[in-house]
Backbone atoms as SQL, in Angstrom:
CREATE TABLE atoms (id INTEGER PRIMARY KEY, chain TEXT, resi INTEGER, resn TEXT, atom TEXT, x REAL, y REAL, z REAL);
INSERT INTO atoms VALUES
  (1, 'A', 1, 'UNK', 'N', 8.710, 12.676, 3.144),
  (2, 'A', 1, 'UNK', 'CA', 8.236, 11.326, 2.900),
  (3, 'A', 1, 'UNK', 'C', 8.840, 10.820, 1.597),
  (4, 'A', 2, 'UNK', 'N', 9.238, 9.670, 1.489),
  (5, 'A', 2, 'UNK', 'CA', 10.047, 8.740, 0.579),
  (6, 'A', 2, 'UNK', 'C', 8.691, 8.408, -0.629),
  (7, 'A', 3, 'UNK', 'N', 9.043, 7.824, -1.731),
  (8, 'A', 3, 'UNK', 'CA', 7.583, 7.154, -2.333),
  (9, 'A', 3, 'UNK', 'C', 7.231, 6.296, -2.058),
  (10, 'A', 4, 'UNK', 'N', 7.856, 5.179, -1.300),
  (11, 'A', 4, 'UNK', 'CA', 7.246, 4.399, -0.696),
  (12, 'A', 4, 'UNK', 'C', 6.057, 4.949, 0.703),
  (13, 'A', 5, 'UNK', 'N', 6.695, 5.752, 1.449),
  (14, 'A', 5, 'UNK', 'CA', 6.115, 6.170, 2.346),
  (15, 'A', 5, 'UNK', 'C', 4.936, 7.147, 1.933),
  (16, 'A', 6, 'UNK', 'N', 4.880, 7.726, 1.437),
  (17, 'A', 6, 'UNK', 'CA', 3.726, 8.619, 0.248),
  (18, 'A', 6, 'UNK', 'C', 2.713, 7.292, -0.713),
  (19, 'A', 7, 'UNK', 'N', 3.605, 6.198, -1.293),
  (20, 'A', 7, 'UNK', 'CA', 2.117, 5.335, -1.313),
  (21, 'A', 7, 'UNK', 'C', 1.796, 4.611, -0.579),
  (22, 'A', 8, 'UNK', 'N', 1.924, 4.432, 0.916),
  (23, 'A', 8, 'UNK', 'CA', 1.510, 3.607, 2.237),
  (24, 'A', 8, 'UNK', 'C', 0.944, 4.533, 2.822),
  (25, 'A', 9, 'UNK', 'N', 1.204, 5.950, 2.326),
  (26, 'A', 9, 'UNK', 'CA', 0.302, 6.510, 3.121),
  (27, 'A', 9, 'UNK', 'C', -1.117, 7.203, 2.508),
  (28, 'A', 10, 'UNK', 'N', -1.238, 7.042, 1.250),
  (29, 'A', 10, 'UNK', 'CA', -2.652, 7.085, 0.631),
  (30, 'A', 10, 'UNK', 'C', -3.158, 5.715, 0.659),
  (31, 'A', 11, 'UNK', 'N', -2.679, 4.533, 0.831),
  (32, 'A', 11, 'UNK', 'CA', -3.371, 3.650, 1.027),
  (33, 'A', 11, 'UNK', 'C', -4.085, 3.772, 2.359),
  (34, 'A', 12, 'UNK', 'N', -3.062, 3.783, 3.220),
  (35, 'A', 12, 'UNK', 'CA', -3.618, 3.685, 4.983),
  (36, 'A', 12, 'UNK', 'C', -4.792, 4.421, 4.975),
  (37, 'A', 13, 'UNK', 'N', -4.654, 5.440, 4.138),
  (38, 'A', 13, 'UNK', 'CA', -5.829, 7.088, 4.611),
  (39, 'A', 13, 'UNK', 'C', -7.083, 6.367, 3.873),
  (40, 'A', 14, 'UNK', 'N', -6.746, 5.537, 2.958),
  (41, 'A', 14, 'UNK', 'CA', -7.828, 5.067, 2.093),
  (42, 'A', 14, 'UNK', 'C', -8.700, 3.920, 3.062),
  (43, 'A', 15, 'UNK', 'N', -7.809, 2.905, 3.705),
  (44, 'A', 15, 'UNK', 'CA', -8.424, 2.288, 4.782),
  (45, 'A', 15, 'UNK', 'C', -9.092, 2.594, 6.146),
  (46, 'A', 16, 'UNK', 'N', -8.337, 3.749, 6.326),
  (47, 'A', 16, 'UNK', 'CA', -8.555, 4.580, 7.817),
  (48, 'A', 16, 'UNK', 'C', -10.411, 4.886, 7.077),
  (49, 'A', 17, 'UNK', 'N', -10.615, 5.306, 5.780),
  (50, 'A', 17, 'UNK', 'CA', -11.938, 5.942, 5.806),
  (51, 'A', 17, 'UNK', 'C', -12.740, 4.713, 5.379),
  (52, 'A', 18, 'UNK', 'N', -12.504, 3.741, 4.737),
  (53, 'A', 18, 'UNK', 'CA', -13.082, 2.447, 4.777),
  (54, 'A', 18, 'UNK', 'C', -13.476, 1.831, 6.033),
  (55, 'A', 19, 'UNK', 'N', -12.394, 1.597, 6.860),
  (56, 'A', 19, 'UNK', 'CA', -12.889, 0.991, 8.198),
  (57, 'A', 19, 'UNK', 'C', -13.683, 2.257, 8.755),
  (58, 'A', 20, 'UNK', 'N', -13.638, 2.942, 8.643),
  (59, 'A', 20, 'UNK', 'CA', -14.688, 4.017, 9.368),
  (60, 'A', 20, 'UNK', 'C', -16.438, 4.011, 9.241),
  (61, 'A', 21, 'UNK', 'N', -16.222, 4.063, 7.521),
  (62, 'A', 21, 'UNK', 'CA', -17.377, 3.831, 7.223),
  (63, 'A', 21, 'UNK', 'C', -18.337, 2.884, 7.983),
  (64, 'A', 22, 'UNK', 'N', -17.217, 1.653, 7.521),
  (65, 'A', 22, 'UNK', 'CA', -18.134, 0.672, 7.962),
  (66, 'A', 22, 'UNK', 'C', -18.735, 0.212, 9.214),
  (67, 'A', 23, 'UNK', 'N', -17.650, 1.248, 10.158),
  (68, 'A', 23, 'UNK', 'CA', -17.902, 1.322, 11.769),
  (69, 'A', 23, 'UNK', 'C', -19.131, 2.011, 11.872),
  (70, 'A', 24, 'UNK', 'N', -19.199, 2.780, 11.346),
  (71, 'A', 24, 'UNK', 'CA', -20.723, 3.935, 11.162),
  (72, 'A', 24, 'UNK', 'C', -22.044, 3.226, 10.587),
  (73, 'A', 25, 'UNK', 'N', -21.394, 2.373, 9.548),
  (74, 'A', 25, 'UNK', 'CA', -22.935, 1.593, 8.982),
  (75, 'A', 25, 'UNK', 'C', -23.167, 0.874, 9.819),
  (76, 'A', 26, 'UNK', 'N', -22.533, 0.446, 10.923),
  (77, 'A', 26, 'UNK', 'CA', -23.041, -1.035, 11.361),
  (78, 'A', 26, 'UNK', 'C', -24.225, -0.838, 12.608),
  (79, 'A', 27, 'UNK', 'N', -24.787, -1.599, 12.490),
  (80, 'A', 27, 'UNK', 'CA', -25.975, -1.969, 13.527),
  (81, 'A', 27, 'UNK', 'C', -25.372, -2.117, 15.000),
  (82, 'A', 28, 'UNK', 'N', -24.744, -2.890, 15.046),
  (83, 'A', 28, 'UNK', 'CA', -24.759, -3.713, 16.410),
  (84, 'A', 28, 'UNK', 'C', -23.355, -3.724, 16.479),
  (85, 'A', 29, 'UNK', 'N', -22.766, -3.925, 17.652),
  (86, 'A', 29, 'UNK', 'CA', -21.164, -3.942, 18.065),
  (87, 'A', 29, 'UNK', 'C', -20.956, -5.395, 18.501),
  (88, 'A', 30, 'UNK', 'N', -20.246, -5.863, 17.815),
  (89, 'A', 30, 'UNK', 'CA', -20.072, -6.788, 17.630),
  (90, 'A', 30, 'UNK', 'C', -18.582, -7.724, 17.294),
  (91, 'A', 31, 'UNK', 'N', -18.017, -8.881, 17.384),
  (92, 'A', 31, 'UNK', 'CA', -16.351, -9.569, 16.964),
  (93, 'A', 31, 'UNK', 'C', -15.645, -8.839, 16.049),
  (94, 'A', 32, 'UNK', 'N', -16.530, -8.775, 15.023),
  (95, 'A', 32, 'UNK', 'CA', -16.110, -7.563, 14.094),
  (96, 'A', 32, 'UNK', 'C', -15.183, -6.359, 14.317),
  (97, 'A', 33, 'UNK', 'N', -16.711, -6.063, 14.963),
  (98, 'A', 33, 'UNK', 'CA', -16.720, -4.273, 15.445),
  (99, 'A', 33, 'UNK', 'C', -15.342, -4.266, 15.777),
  (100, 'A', 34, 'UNK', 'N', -14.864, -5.288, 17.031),
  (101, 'A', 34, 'UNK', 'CA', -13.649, -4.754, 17.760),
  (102, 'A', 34, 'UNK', 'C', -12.279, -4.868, 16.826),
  (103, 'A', 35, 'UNK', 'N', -12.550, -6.032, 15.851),
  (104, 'A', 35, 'UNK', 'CA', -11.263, -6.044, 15.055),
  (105, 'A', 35, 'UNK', 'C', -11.431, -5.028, 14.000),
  (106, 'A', 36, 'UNK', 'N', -12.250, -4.477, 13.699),
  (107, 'A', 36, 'UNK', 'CA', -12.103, -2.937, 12.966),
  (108, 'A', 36, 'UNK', 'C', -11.548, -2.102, 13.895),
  (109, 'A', 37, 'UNK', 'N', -12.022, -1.689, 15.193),
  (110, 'A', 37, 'UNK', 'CA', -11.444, -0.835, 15.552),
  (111, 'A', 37, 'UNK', 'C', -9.990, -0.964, 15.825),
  (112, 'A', 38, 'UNK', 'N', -9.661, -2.244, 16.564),
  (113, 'A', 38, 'UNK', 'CA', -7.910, -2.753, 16.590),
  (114, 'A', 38, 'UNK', 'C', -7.100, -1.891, 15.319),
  (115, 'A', 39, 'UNK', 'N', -7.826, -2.191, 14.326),
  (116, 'A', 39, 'UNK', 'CA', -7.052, -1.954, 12.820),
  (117, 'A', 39, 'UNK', 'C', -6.805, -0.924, 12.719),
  (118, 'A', 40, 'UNK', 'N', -8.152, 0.059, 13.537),
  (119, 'A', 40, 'UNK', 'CA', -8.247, 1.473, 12.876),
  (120, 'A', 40, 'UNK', 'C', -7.644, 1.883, 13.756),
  (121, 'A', 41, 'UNK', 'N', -6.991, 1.886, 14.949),
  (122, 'A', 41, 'UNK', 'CA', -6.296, 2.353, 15.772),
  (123, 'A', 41, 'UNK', 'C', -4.560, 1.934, 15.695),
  (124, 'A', 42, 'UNK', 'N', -4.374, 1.130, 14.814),
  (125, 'A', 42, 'UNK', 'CA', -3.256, 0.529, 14.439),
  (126, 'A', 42, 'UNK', 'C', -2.905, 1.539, 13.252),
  (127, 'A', 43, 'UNK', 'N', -3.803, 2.032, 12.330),
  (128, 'A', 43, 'UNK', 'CA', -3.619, 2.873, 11.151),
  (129, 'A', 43, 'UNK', 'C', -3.392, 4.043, 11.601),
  (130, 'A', 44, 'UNK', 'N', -4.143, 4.362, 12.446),
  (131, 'A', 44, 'UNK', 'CA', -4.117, 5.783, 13.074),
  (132, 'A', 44, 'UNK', 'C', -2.502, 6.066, 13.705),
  (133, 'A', 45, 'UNK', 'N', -2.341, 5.203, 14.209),
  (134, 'A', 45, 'UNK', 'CA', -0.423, 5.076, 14.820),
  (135, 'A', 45, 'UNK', 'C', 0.216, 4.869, 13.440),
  (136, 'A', 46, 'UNK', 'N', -0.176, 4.658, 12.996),
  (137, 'A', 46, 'UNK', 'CA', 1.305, 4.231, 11.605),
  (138, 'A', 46, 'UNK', 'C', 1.158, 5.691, 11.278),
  (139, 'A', 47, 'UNK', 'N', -0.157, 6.151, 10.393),
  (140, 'A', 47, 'UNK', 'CA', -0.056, 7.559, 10.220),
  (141, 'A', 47, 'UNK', 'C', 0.458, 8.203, 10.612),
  (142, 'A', 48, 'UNK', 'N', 0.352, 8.544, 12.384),
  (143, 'A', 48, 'UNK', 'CA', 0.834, 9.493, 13.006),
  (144, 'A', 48, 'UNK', 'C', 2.368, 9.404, 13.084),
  (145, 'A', 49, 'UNK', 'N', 3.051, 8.268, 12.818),
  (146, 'A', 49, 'UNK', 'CA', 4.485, 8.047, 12.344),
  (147, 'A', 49, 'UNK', 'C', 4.743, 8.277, 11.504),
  (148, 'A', 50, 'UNK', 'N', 4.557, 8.509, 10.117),
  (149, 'A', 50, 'UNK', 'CA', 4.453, 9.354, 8.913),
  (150, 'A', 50, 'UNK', 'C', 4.655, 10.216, 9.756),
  (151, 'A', 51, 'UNK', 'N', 3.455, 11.115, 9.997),
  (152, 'A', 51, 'UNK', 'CA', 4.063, 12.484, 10.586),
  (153, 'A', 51, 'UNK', 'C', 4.874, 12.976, 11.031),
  (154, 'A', 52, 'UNK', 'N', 5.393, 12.238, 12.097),
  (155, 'A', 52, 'UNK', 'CA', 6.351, 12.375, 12.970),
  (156, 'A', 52, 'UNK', 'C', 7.652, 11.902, 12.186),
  (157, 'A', 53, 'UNK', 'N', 7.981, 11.465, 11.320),
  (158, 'A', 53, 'UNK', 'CA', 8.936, 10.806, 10.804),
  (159, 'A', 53, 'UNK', 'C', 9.610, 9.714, 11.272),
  (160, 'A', 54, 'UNK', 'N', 8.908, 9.028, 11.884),
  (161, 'A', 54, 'UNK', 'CA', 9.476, 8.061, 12.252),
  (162, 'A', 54, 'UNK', 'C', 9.175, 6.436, 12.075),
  (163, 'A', 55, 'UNK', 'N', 8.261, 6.546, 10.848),
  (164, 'A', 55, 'UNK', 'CA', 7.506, 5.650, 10.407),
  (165, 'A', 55, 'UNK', 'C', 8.479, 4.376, 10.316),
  (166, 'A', 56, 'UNK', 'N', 8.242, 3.035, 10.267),
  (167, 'A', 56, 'UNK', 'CA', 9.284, 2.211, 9.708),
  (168, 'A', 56, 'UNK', 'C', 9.967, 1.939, 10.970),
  (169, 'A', 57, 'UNK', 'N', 10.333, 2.246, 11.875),
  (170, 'A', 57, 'UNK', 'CA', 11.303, 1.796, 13.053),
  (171, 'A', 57, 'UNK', 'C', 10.189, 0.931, 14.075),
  (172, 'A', 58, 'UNK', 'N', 11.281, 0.222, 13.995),
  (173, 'A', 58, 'UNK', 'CA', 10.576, -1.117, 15.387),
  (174, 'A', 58, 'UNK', 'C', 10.549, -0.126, 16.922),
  (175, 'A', 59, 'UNK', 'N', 9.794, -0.318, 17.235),
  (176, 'A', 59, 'UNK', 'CA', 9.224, 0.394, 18.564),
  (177, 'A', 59, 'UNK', 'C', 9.768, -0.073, 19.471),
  (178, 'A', 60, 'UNK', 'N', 10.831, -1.459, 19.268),
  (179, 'A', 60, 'UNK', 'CA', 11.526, -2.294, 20.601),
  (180, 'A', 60, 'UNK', 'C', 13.346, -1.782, 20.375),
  (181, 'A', 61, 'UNK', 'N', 13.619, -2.172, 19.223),
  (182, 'A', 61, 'UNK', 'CA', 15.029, -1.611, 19.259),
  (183, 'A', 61, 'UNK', 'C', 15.256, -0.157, 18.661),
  (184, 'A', 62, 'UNK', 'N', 14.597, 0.215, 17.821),
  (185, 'A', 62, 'UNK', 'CA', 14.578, 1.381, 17.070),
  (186, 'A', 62, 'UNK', 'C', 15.317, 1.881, 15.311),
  (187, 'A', 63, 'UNK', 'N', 15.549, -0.025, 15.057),
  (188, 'A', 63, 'UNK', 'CA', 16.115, -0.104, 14.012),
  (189, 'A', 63, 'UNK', 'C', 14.837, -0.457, 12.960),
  (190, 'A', 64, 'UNK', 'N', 15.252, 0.037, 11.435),
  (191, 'A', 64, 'UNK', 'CA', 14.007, 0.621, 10.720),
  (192, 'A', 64, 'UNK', 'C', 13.749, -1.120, 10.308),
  (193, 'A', 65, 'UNK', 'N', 12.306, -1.278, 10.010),
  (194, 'A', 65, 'UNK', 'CA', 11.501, -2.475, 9.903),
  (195, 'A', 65, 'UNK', 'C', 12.254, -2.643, 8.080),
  (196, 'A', 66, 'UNK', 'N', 12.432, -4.086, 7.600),
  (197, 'A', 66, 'UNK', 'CA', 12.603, -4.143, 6.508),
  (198, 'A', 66, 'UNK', 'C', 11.589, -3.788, 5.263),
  (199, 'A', 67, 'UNK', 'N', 11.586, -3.313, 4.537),
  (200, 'A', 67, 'UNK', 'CA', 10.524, -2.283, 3.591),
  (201, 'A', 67, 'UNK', 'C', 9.848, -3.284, 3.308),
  (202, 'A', 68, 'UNK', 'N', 9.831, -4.591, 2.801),
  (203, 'A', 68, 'UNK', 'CA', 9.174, -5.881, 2.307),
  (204, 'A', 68, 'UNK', 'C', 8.233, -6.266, 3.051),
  (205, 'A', 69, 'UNK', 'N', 8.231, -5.185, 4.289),
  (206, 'A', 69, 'UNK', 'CA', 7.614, -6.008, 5.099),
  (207, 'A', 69, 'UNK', 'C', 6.319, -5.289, 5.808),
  (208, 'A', 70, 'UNK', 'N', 7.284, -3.743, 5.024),
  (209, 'A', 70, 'UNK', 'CA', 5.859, -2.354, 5.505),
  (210, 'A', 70, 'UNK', 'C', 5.152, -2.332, 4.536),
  (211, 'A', 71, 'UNK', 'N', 5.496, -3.559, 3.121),
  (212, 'A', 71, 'UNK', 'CA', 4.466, -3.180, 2.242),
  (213, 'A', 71, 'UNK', 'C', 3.846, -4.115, 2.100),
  (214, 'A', 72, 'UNK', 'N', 3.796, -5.064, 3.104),
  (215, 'A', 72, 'UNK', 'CA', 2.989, -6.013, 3.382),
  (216, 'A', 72, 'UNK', 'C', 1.639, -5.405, 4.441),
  (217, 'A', 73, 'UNK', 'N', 2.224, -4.764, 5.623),
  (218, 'A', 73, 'UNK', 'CA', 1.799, -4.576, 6.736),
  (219, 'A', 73, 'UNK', 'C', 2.722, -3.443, 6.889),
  (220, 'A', 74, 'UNK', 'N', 1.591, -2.305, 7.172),
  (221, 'A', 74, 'UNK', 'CA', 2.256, -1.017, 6.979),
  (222, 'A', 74, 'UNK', 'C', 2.158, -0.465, 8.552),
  (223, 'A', 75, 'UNK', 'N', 1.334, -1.341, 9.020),
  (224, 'A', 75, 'UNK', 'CA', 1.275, -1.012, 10.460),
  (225, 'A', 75, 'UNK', 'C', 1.478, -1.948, 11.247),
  (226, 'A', 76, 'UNK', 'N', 2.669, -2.116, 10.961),
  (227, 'A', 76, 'UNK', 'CA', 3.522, -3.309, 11.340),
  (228, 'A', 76, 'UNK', 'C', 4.608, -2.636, 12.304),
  (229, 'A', 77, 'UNK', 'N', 4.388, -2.912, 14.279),
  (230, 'A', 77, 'UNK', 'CA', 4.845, -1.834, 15.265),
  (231, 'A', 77, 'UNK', 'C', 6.440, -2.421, 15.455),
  (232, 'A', 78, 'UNK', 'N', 6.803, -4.077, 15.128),
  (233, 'A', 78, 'UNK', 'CA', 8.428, -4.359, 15.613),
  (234, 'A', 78, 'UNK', 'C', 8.080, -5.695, 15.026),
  (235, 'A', 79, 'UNK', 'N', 9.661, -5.930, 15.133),
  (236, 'A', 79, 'UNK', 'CA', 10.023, -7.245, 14.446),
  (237, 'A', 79, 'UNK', 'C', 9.560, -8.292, 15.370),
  (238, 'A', 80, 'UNK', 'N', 8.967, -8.225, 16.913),
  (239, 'A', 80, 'UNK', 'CA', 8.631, -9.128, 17.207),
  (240, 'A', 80, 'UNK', 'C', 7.511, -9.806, 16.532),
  (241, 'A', 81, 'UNK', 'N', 6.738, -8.387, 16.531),
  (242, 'A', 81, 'UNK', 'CA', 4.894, -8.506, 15.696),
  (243, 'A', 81, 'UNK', 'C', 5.553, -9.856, 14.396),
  (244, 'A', 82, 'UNK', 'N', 6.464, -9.230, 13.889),
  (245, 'A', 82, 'UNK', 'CA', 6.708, -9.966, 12.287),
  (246, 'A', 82, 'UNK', 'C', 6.769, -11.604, 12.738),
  (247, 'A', 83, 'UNK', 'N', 7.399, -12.356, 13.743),
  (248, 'A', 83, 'UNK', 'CA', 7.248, -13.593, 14.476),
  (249, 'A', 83, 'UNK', 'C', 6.295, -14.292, 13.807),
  (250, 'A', 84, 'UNK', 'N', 4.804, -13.333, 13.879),
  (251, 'A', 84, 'UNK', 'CA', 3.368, -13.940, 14.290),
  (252, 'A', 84, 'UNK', 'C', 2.550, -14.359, 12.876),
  (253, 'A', 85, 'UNK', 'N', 3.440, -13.642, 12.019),
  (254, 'A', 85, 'UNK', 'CA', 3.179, -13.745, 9.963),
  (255, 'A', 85, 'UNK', 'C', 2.601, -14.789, 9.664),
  (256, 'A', 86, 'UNK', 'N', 3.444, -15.796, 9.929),
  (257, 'A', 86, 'UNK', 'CA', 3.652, -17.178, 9.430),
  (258, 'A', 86, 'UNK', 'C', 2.152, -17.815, 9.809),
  (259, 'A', 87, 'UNK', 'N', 1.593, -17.317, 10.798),
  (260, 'A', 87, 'UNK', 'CA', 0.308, -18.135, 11.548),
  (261, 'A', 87, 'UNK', 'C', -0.671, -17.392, 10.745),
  (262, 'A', 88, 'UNK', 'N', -0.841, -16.968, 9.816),
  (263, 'A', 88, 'UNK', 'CA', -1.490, -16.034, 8.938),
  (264, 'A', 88, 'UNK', 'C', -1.644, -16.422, 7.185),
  (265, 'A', 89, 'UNK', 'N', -0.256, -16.764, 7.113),
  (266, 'A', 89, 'UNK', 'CA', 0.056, -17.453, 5.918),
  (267, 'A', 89, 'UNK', 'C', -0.811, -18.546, 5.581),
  (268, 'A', 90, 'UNK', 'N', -1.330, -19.058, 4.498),
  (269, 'A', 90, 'UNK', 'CA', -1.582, -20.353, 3.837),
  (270, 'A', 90, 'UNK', 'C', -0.387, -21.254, 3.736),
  (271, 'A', 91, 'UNK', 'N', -0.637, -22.162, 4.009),
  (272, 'A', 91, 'UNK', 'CA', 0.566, -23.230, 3.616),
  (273, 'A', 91, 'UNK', 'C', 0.056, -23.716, 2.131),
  (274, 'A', 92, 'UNK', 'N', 1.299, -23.785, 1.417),
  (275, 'A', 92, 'UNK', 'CA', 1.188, -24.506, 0.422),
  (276, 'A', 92, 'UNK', 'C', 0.650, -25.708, 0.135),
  (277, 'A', 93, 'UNK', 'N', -0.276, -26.347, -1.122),
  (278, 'A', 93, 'UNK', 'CA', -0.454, -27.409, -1.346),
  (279, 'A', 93, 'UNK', 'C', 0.657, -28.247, -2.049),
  (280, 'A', 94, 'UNK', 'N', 0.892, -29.546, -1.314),
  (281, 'A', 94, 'UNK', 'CA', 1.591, -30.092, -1.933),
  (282, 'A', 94, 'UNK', 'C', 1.234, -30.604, -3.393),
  (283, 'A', 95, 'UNK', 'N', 2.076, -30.622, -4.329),
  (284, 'A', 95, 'UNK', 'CA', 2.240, -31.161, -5.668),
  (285, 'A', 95, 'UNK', 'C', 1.459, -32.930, -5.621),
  (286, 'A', 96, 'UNK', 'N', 1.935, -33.738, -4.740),
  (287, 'A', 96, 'UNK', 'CA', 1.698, -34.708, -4.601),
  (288, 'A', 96, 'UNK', 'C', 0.213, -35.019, -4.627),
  (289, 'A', 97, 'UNK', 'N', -0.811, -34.363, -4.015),
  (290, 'A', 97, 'UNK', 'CA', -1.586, -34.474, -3.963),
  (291, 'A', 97, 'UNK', 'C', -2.909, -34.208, -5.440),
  (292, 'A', 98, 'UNK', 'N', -1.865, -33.154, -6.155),
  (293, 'A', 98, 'UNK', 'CA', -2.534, -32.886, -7.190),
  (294, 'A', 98, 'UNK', 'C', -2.594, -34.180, -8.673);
């Protein structure tokens, strides 16, 4: 493992037990519930790519994801996923308005 890949992957492990927790505290299953688990099953695959060494490669062509972009989103599966960013983003406030 690279240092990048060694600190994405104490973060992930750090989230993998965060979202866990909170799967365990919760009462009721619920909108939530399912987008924790999405996540935690998304972490769980990035991890297991660490392992495997193959972390970083787009799952469609097999060419490695740009690093800027695993340290955004570390469980980030292909460059198509990356498309979908932008709908996520804040748009800027314009100056004008201020």
């Amino acid at each position: 493992m690279n240092a990048l890949q060694e600190k994405l992957f104490l973060e992930l492990r750090q989230t993998q037990e965060e979202i866990a927790k909170s799967l365990k505290n919760k009462q009721k299953h619920d909108w939530l519930s399912t987008i924790l688990e999405e996540e935690l099953a998304d972490i769980d695959l990035a991890l297991k790519k660490m392992e495997d060494g193959n972390f970083g490669q787009c799952e469609i062509s097999g060419e490695f994801l740009p690093k800027d972009l695993l340290k955004m989103i570390p469980t980030l599966k292909s460059m198509k996923d990356s498309e979908y960013l932008e709908v996520y983003f804040k748009k800027p406030i314009d100056n004008s308005f201020l």
